[in-house]
N, C-alpha and C positions, 0 to 999 in steps of 0.2 A: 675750956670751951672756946675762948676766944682765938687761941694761939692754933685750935684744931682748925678754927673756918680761916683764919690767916697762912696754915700752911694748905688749906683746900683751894684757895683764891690765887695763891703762886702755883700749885699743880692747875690749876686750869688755866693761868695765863701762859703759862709755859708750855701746854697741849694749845693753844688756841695759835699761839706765834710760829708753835712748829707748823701745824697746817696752814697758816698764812705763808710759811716760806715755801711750802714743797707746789712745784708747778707741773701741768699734765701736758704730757710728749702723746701722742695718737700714735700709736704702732701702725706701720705706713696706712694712715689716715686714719679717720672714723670710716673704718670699710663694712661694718659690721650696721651702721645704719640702713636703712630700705634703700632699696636701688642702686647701690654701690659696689666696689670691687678694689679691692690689695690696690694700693698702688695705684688707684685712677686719679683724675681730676677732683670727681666729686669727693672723694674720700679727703680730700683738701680741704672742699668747701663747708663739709661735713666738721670737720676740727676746728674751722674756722667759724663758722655756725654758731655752735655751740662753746663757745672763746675758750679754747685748748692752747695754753703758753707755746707750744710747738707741735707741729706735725711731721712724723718721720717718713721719709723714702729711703729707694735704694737705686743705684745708677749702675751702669753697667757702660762700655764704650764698645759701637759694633765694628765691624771689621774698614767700614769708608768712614768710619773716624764720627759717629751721630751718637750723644750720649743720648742713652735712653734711659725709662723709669721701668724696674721690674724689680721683684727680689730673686728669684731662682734665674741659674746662670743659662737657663734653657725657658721658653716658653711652646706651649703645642709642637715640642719637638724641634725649634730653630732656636742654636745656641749662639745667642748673640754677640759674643765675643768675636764669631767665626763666620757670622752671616752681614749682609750687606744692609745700610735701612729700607735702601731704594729698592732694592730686590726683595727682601723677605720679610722685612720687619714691619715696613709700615702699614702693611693690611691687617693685622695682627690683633683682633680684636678681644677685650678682657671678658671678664663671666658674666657684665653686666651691660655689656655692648657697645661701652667706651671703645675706642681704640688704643691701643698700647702708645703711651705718651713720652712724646721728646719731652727732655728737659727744657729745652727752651719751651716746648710749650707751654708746659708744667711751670714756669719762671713766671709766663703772661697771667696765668691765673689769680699765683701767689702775690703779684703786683695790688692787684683788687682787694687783697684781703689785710687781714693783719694779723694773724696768727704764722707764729714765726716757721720756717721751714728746715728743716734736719734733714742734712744729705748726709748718707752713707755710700763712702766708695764703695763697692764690693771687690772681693779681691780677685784678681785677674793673673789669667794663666802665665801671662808674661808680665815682667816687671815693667818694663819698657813702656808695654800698652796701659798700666795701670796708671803711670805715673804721667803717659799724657793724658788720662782719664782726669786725674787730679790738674791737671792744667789747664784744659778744656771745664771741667766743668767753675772753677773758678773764674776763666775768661768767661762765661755765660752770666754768673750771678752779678761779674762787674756790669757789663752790659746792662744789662736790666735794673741796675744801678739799687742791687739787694744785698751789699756787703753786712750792712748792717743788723740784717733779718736772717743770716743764715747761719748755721753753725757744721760743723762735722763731725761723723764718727768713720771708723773703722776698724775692721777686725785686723786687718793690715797693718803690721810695725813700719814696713815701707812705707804705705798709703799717709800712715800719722803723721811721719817726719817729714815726709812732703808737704804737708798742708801747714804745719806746722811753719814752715822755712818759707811756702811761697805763698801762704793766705797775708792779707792786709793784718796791721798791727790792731792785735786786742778781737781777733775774731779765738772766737774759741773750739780749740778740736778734744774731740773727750775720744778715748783706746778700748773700745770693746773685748778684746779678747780674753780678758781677766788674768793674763799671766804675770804681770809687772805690779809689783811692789807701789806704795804711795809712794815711797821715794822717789824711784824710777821715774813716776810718768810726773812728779815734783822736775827732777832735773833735764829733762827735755820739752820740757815748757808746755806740758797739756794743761786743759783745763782742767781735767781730773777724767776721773772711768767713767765708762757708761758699760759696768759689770750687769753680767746676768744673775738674776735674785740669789741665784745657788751661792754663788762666790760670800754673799755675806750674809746668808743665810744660815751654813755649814760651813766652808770652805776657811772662811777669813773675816769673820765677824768682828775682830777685832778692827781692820782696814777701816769699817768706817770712822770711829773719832782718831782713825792718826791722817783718814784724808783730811778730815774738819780741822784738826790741827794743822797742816801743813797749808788750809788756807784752798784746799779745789774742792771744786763743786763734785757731785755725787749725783748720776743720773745711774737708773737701775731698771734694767729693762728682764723680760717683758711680765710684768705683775698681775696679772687678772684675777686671783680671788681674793677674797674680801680680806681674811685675818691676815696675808701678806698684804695688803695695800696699807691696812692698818700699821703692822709694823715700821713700814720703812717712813708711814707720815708720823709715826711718835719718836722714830728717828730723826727727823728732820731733813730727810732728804735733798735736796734745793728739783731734783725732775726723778719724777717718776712715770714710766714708759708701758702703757697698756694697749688692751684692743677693749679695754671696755670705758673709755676716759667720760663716760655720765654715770657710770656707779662713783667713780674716784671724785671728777664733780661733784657730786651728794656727800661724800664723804667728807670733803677740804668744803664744804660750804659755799664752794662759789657762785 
């Protein structure tokens, strides 16, 4: 009897430590709260609100060179890669009546807060424009002087080895696309994946104790039902990346 509640006492501190370490990413923001939208402001303030270790965006670079915050490479039909801000983008209003927001503006808000922020390059038609995208938007987060509150993703192998080579030392870029090996993204110096659930759900289950082994974090995007959120927290994830981060909240107890 004794050695049963002694082995019930280390499964629970060992379920208790894992959900102590896994921390909640807001899939671009808490947008799913009242009066919000993908990708606005408040979806910011919303993750920030409600103290979410990070909130993710996505950027885009328009055509006169203004990064902006959107996910799809097109909004109401003006594809921003191709369109101008001063001409087309700045009137550009979201579902919630925000205006389509610069980065930089998007940077002033994240100033106020302290819920960390996750930029994703998006990947762009040209390499060229991508990778001043990645330059620009690092010039902005220096600026605002938030090196230390940002991190990166992208689906981009370009986009990563850019950020990788020209972010400040010890900022972390994690490789979305799930095609690279733990090794792989071990010897070009990522932080680790920020895989989509499939990858180590079916795909390569096996990836996550050889990421743990190799020493990178594991962020896993985008989790919304309950028995995967559960999964990847008895995993011990270090971020797990939703649109529902107050169920996952209930969940890790915070």
């Amino acid at each position: 009897m004794k050695i049963q509640k002694l082995f019930l006492s280390v499964a629970l501190l060992c379920s208790v430590s894992a959900m102590a370490d896994t921390e909640i990413i807001a899939h671009r923001g808490y947008w799913r709260a009242p009066g919000s939208a993908q990708n606005s402001l408040s979806s910011y303030q919303n993750a920030d609100r409600i103290g979410c270790f990070g909130s993710e965006i996505d950027v885009w670079l328009t055509k006169d060179g203004v990064v902006v915050v959107n996910h799809d490479p097109s909004y109401n039909g003006v594809v921003l890669e191709t369109a101008t801000y001063a001409g087309e983008v700045k009137n550009l209003k979201l579902a919630n009546g925000e205006k389509l927001p610069t980065l930089e503006e998007y940077l002033q808000v994240v100033k106020k807060g302290k819920t960390r922020l996750v930029i994703e390059i998006k990947t762009h038609k040209d390499m060229w424009r991508e990778n001043l995208c990645v330059d620009k938007v690092l010039e902005l987060v220096k600026k605002y002087k938030l090196t230390k509150r940002v991190d990166y993703i992208a689906f981009s192998y370009n986009a990563t080895l850019r950020l990788i080579e020209k972010a400040p030392k010890g900022t972390e870029v994690y490789y979305l696309n799930g095609d690279k090996s733990p090794q792989e993204l071990k010897q070009i110096g990522a932080a680790g994946p920020d895989y989509n659930e499939n990858i180590f759900l079916s795909k390569h289950p096996e990836w996550l104790a050889e990421f743990k082994r190799l020493g990178l974090k594991v962020n896993v995007w985008t989790v919304d039902k309950k028995e995967n959120l559960q999964f990847f927290i008895d995993k011990g994830v270090e971020f797990i990346t939703t649109n529902e981060p107050e169920l996952l909240k209930g969940m890790l107890g915070k």
